[in-house]
MOPAC internal coordinates of N, CA, C and O (Angstrom, degrees):
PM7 1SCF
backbone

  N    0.0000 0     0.00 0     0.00 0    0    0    0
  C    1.4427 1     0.00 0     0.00 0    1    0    0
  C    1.5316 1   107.85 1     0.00 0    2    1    0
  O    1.2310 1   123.32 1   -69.25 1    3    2    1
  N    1.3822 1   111.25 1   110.75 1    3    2    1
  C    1.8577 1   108.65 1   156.26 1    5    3    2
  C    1.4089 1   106.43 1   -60.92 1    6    5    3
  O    1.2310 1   127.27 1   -47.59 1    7    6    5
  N    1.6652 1   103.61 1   132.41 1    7    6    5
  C    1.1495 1   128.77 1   174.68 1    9    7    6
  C    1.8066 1   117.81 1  -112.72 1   10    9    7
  O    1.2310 1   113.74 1   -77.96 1   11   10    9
  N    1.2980 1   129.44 1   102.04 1   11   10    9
  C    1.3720 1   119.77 1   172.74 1   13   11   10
  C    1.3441 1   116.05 1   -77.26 1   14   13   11
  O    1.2310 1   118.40 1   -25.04 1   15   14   13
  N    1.4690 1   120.65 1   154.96 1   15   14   13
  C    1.6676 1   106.45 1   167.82 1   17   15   14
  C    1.6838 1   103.36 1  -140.38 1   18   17   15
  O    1.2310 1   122.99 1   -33.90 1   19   18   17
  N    1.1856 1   111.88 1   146.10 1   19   18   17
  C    1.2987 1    99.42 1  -173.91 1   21   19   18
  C    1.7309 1    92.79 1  -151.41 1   22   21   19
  O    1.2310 1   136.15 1   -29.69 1   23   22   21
  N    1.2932 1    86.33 1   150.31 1   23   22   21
  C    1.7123 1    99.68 1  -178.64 1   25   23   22
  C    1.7317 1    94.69 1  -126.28 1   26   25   23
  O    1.2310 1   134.51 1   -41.15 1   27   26   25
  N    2.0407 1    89.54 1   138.85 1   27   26   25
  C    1.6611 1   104.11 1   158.46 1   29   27   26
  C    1.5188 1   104.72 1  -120.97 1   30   29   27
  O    1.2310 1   132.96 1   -36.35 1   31   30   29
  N    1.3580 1    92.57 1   143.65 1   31   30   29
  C    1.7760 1    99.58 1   179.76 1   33   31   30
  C    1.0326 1    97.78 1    75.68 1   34   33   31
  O    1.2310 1    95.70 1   159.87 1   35   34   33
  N    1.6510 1   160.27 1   -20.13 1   35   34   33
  C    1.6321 1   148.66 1  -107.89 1   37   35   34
  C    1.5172 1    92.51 1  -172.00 1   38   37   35
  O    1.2310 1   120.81 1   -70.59 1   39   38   37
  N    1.0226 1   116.05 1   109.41 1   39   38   37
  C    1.7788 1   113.05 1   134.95 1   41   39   38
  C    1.4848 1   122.49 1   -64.79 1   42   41   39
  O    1.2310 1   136.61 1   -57.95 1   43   42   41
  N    1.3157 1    85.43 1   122.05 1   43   42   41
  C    1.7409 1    98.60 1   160.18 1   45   43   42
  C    1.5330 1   133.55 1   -72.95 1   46   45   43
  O    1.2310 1   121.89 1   -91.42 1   47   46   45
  N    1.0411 1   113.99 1    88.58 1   47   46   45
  C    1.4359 1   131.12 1   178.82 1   49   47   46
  C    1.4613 1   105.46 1   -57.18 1   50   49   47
  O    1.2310 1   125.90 1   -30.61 1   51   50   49
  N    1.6917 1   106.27 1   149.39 1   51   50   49
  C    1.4481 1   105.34 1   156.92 1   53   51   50
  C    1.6316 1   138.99 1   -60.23 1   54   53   51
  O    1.2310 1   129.64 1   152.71 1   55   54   53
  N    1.5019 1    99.03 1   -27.29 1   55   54   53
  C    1.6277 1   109.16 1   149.76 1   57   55   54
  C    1.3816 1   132.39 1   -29.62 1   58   57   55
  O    1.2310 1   129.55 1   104.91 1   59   58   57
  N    1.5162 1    99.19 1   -75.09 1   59   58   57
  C    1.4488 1   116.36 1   163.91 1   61   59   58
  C    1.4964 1   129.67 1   -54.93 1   62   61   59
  O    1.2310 1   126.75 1   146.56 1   63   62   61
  N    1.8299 1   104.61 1   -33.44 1   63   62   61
  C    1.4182 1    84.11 1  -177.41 1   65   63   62
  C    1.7545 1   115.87 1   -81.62 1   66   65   63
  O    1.2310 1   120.38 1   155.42 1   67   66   65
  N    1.1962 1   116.87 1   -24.58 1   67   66   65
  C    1.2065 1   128.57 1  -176.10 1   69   67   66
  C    1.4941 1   105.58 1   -80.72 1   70   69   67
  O    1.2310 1   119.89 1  -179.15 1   71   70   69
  N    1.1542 1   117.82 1     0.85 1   71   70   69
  C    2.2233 1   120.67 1   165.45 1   73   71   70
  C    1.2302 1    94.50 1  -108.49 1   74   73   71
  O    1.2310 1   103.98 1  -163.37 1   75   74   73
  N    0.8278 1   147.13 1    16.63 1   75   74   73
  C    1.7154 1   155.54 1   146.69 1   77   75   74
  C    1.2577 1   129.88 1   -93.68 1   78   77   75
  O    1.2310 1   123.10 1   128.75 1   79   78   77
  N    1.5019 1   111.67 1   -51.25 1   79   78   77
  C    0.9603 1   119.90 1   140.47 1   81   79   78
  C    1.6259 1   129.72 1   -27.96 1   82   81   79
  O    1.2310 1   130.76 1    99.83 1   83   82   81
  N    1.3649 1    96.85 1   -80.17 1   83   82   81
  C    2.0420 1    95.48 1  -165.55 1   85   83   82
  C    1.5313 1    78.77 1   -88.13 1   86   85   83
  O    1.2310 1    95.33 1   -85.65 1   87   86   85
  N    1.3932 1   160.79 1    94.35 1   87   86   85
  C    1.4117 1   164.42 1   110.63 1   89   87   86
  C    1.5998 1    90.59 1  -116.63 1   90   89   87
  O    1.2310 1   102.72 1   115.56 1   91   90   89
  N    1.2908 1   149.29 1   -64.44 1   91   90   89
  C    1.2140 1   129.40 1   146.57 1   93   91   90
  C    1.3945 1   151.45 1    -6.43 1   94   93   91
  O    1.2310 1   127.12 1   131.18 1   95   94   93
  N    1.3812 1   103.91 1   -48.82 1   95   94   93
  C    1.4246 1   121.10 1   151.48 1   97   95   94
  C    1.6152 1   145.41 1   -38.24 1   98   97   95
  O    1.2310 1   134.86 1   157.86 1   99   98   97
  N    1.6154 1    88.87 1   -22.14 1   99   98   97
  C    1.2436 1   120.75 1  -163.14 1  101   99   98
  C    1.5874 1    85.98 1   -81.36 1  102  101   99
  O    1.2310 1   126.75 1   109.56 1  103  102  101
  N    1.7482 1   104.63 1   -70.44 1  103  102  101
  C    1.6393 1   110.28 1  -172.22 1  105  103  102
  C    1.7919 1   111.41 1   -56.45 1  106  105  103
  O    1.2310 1   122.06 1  -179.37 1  107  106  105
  N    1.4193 1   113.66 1     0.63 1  107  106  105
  C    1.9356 1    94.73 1  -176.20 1  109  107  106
  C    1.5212 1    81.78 1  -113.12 1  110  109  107
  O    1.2310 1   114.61 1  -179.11 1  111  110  109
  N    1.4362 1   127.82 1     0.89 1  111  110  109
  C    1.4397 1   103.03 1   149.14 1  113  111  110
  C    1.1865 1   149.83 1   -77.54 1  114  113  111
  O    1.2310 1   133.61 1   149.78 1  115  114  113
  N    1.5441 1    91.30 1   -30.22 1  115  114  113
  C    2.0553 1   118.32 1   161.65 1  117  115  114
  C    1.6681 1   100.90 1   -62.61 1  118  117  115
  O    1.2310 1   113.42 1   137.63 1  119  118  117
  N    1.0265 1   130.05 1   -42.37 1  119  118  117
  C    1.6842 1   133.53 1  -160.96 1  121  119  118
  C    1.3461 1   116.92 1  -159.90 1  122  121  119
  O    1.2310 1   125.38 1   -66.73 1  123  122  121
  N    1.0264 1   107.28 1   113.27 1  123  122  121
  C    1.9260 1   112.87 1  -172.84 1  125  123  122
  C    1.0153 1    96.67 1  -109.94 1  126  125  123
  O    1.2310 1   110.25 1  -136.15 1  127  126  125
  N    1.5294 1   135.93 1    43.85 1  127  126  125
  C    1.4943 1   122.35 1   162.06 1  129  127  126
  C    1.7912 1   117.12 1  -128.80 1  130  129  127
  O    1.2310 1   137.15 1  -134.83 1  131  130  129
  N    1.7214 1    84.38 1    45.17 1  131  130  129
  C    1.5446 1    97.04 1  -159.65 1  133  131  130
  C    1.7029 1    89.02 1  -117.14 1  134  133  131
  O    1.2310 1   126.76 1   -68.88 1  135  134  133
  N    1.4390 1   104.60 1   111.12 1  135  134  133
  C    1.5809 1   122.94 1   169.26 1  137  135  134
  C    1.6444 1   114.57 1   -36.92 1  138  137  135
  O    1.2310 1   131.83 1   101.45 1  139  138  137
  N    0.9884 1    94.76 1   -78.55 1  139  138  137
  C    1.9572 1   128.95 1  -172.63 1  141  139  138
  C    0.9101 1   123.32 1  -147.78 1  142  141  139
  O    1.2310 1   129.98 1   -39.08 1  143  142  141
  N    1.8857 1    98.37 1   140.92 1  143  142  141
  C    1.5312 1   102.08 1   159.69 1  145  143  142
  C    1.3731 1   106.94 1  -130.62 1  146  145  143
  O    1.2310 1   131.38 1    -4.16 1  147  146  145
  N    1.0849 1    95.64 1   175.84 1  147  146  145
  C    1.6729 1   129.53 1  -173.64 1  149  147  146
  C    1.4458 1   128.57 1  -118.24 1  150  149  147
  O    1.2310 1   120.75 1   -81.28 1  151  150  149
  N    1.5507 1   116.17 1    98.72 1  151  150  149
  C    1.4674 1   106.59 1  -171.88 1  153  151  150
  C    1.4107 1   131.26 1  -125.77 1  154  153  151
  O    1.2310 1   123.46 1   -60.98 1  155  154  153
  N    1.3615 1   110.98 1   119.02 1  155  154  153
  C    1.5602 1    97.73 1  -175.11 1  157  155  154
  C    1.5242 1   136.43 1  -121.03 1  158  157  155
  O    1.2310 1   123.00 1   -87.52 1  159  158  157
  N    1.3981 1   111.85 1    92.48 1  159  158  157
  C    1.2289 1   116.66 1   178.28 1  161  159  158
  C    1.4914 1   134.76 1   -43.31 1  162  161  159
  O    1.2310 1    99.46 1   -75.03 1  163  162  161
  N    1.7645 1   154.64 1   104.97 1  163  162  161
  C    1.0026 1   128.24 1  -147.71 1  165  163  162
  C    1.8781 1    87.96 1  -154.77 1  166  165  163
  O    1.2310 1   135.84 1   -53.13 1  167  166  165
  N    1.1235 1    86.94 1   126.87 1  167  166  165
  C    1.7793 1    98.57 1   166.12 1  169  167  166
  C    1.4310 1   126.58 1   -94.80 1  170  169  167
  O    1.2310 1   109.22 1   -53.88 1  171  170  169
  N    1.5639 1   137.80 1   126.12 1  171  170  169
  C    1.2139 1   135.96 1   147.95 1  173  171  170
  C    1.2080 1   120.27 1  -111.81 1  174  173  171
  O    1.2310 1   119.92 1   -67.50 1  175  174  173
  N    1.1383 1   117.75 1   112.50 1  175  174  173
  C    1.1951 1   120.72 1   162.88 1  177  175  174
  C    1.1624 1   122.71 1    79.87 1  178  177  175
  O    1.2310 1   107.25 1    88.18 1  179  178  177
  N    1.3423 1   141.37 1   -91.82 1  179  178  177
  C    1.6206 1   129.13 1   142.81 1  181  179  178
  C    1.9661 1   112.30 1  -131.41 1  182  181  179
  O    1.2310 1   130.97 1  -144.14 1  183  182  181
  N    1.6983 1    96.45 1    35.86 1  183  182  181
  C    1.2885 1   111.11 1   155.03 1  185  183  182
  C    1.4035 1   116.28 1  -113.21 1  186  185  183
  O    1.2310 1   126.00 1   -58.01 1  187  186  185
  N    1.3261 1   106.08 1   121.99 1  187  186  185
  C    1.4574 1   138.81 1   176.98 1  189  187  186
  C    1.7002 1    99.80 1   -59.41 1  190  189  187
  O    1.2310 1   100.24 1   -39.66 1  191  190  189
  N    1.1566 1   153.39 1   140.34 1  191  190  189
  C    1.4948 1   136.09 1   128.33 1  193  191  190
  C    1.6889 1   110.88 1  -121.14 1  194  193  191
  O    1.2310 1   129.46 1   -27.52 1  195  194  193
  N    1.1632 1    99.37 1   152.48 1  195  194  193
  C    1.5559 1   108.63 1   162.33 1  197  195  194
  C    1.7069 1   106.32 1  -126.52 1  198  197  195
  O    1.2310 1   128.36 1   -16.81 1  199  198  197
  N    1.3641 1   101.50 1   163.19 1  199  198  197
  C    1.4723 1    99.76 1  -172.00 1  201  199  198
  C    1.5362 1    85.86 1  -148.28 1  202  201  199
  O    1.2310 1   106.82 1   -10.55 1  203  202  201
  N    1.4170 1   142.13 1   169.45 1  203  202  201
  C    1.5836 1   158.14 1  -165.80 1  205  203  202
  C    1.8507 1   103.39 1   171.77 1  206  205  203
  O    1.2310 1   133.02 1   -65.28 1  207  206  205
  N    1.8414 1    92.45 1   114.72 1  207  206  205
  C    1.4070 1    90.94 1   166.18 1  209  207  206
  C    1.4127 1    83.43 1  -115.01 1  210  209  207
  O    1.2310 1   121.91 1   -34.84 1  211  210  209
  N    1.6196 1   113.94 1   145.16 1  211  210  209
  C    1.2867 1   113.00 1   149.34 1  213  211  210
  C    1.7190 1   123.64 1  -129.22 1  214  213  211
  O    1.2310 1   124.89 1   -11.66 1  215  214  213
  N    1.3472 1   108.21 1   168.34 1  215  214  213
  C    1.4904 1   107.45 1  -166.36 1  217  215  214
  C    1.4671 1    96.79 1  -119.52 1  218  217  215
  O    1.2310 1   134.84 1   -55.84 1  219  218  217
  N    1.3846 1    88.89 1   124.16 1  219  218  217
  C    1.9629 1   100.60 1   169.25 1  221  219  218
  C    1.4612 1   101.89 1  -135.22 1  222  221  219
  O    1.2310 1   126.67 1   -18.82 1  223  222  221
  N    1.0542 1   104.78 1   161.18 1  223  222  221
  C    1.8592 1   119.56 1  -164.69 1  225  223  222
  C    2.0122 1   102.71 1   -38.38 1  226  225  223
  O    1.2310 1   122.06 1   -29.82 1  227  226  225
  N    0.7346 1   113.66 1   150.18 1  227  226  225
  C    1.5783 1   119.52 1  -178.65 1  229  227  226
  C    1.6916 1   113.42 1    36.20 1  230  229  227
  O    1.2310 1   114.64 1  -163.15 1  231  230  229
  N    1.2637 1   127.77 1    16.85 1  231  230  229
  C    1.0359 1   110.02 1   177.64 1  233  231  230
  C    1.7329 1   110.93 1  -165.75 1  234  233  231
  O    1.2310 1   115.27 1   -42.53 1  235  234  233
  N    1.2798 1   126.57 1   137.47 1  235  234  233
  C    1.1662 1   131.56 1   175.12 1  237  235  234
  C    1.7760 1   132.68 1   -86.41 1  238  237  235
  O    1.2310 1   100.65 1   -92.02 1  239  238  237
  N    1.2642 1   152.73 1    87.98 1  239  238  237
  C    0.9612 1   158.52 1  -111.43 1  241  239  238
  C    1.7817 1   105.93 1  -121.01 1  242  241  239
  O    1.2310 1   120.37 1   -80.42 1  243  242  241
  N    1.4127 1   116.90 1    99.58 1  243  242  241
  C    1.7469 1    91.39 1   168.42 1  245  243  242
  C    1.1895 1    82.79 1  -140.53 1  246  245  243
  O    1.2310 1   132.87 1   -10.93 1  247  246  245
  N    1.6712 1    92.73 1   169.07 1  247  246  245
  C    1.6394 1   125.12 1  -171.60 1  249  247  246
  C    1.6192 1    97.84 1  -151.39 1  250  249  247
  O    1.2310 1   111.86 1   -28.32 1  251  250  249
  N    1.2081 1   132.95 1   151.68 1  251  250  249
  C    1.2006 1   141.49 1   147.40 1  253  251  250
  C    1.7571 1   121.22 1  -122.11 1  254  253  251
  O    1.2310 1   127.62 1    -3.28 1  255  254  253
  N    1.2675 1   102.94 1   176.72 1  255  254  253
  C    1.4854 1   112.92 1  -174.09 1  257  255  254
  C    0.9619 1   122.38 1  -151.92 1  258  257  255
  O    1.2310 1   105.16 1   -58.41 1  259  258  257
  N    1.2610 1   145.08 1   121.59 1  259  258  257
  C    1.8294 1   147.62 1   155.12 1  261  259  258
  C    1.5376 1   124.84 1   -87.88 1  262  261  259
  O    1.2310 1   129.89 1   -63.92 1  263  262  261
  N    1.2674 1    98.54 1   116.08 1  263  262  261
  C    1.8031 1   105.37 1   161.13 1  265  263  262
  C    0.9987 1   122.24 1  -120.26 1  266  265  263
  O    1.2310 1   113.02 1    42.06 1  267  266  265
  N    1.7783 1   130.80 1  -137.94 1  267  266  265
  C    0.6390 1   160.89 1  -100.93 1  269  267  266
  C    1.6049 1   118.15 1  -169.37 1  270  269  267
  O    1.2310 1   138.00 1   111.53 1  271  270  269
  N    1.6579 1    82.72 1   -68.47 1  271  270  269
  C    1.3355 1   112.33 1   178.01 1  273  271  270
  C    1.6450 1   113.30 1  -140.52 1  274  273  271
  O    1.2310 1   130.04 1   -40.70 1  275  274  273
  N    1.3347 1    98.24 1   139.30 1  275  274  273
  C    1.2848 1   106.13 1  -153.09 1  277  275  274
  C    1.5924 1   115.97 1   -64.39 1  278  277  275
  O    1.2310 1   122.96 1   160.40 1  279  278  277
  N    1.7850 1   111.94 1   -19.60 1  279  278  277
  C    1.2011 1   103.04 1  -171.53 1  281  279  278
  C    1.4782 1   116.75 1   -98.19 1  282  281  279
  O    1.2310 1   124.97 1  -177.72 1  283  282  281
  N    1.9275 1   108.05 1     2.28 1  283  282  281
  C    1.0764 1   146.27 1  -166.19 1  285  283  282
  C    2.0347 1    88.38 1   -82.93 1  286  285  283
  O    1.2310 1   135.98 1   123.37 1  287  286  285
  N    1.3096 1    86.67 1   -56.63 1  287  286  285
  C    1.7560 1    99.03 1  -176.30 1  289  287  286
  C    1.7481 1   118.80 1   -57.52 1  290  289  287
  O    1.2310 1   125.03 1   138.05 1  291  290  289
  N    1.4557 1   107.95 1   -41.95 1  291  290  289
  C    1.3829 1   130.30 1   163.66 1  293  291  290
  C    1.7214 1   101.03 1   -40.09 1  294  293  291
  O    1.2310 1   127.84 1    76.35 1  295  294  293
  N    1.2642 1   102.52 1  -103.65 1  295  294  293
  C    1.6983 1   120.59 1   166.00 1  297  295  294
  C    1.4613 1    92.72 1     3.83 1  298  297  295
  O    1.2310 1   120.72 1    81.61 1  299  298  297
  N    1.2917 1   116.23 1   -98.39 1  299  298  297
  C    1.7186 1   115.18 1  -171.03 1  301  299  298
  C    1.1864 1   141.39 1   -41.22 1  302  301  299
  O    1.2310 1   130.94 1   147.16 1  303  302  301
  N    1.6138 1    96.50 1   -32.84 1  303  302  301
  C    1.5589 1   100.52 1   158.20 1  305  303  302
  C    1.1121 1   139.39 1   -63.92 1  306  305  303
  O    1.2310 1   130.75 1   156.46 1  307  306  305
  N    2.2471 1    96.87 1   -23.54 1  307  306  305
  C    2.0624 1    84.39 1  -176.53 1  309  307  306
  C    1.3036 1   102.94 1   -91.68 1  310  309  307
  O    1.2310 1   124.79 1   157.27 1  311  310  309
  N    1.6071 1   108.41 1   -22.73 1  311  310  309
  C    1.4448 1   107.59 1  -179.93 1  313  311  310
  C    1.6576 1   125.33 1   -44.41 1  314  313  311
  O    1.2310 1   121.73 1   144.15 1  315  314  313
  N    1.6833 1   114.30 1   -35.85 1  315  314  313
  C    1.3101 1   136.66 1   135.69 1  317  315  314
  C    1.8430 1   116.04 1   -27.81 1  318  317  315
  O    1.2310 1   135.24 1    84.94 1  319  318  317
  N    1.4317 1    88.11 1   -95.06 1  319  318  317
  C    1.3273 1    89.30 1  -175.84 1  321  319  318
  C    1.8903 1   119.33 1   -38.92 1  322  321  319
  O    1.2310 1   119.86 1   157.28 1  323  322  321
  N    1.4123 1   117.87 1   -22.72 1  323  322  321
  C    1.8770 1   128.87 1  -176.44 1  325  323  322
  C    1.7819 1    78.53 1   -71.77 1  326  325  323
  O    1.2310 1   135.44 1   103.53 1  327  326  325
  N    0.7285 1    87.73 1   -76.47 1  327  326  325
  C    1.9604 1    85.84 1  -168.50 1  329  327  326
  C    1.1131 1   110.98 1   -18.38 1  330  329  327
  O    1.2310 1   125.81 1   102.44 1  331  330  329
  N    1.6397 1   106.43 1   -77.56 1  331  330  329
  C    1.4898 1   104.14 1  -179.14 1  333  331  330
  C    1.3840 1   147.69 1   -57.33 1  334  333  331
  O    1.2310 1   138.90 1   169.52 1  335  334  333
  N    1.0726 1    80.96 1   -10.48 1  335  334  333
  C    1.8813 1   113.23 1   162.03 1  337  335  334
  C    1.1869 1   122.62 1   -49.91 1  338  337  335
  O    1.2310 1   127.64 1   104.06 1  339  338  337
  N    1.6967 1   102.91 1   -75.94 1  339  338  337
  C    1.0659 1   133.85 1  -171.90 1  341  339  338
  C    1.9349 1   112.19 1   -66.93 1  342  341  339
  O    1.2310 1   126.42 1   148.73 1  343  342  341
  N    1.3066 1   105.25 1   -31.27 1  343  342  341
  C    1.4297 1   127.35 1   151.16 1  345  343  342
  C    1.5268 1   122.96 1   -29.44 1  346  345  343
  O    1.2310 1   124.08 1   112.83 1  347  346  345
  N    1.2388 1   109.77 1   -67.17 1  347  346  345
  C    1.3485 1   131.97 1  -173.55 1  349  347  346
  C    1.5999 1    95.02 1   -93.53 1  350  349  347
  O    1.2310 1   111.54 1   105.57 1  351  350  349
  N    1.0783 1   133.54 1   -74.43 1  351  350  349
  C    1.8978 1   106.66 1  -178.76 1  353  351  350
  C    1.1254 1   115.58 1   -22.23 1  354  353  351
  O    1.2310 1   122.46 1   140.59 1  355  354  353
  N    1.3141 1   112.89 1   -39.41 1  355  354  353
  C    2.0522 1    99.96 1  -178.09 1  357  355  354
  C    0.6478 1   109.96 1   -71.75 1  358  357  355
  O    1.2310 1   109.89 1   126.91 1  359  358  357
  N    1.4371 1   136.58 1   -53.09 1  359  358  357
  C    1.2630 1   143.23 1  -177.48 1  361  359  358
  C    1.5300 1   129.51 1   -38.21 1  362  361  359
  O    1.2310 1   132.28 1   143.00 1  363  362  361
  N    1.5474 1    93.90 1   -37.00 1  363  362  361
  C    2.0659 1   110.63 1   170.28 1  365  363  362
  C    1.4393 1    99.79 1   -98.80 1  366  365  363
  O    1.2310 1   111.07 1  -163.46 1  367  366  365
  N    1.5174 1   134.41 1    16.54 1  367  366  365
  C    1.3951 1   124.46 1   173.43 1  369  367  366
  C    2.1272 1    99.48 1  -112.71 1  370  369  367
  O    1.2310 1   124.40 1   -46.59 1  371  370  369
  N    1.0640 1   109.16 1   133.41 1  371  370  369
  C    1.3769 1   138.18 1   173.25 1  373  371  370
  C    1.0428 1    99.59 1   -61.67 1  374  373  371
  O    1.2310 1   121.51 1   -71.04 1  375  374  373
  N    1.4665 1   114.72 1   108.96 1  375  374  373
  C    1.5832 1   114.51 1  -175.60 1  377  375  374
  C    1.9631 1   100.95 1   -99.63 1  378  377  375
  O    1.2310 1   132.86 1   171.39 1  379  378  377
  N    1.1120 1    92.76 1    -8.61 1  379  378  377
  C    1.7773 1    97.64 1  -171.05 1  381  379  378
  C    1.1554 1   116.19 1  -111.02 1  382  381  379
  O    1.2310 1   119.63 1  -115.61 1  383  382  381
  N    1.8267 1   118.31 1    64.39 1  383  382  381
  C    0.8247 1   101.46 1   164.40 1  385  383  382
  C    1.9648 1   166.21 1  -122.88 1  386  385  383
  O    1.2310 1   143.65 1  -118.92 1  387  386  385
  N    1.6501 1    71.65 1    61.08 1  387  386  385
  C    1.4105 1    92.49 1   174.76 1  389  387  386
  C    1.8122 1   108.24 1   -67.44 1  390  389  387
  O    1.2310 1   134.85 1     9.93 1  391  390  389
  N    1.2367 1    88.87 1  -170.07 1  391  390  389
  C    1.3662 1   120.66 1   158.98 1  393  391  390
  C    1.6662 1   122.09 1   -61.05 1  394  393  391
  O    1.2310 1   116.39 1   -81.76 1  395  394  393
  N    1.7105 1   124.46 1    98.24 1  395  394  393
  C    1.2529 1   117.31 1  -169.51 1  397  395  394
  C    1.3979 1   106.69 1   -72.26 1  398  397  395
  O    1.2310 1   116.89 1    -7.92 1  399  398  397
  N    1.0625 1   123.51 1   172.08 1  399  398  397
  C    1.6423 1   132.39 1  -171.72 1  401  399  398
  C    1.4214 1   106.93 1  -138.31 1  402  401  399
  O    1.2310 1   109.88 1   -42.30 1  403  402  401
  N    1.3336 1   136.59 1   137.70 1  403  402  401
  C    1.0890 1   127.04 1  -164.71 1  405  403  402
  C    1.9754 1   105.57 1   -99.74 1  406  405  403
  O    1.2310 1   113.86 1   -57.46 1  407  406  405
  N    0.9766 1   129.23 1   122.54 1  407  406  405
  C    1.2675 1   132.76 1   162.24 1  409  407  406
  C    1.9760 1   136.02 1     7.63 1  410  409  407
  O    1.2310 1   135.81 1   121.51 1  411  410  409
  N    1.7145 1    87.00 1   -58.49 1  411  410  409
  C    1.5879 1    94.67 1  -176.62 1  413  411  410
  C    1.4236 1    92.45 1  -113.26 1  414  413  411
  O    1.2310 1   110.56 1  -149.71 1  415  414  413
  N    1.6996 1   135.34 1    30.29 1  415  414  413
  C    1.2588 1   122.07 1   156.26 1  417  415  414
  C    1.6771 1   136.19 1  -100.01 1  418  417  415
  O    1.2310 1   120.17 1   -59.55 1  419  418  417
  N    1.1011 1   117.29 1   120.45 1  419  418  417
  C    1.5469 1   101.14 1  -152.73 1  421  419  418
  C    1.6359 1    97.26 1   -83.09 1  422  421  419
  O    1.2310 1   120.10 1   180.00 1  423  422  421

């Protein structure tokens, strides 16, 4: 998965990029059919946010988060983003799979 990271207001430290990094890791273990993401860390004031859109086959995925602390803000977002993940895998997994039956056949 290409991963972007981008900071407003915020330098991106090597700290940060590499806790983004392997917190990521997590989601191409739930689903490895996820192209890219996109991440943008941004501070105001003494609100933390993170934001993550990501792109997996037919569908686009974002979540954001506010803290405190920024790695506090991280955390919540992928925990977000695992959900929504895990959301949509079911959703492209065939829960029926028996034998379909057609409607007007007795």
């Amino acid at each position: 998965m290409q991963i972007t990271l981008s900071g407003h207001h915020l330098d991106i430290t090597q700290a940060l990029h590499d806790y983004v990094h392997s917190k990521l890791e997590r989601v191409e273990r739930h689903f490895d059919n996820a192209t890219s993401a996109h991440v943008i860390l941004s501070v105001e004031k003494l609100r933390h946010k993170a934001e993550a859109t990501i792109h997996v086959a037919g569908n686009d995925i974002f979540a954001d988060a506010t803290d405190q602390d920024m790695y506090a803000a991280i955390d919540a977002l992928i925990d977000k983003v695992d959900r929504q993940i895990k959301k949509h895998k079911e959703k492209l997994t065939d829960k029926h799979r028996g034998e379909k039956t057609h409607p007007y056949t007795s």
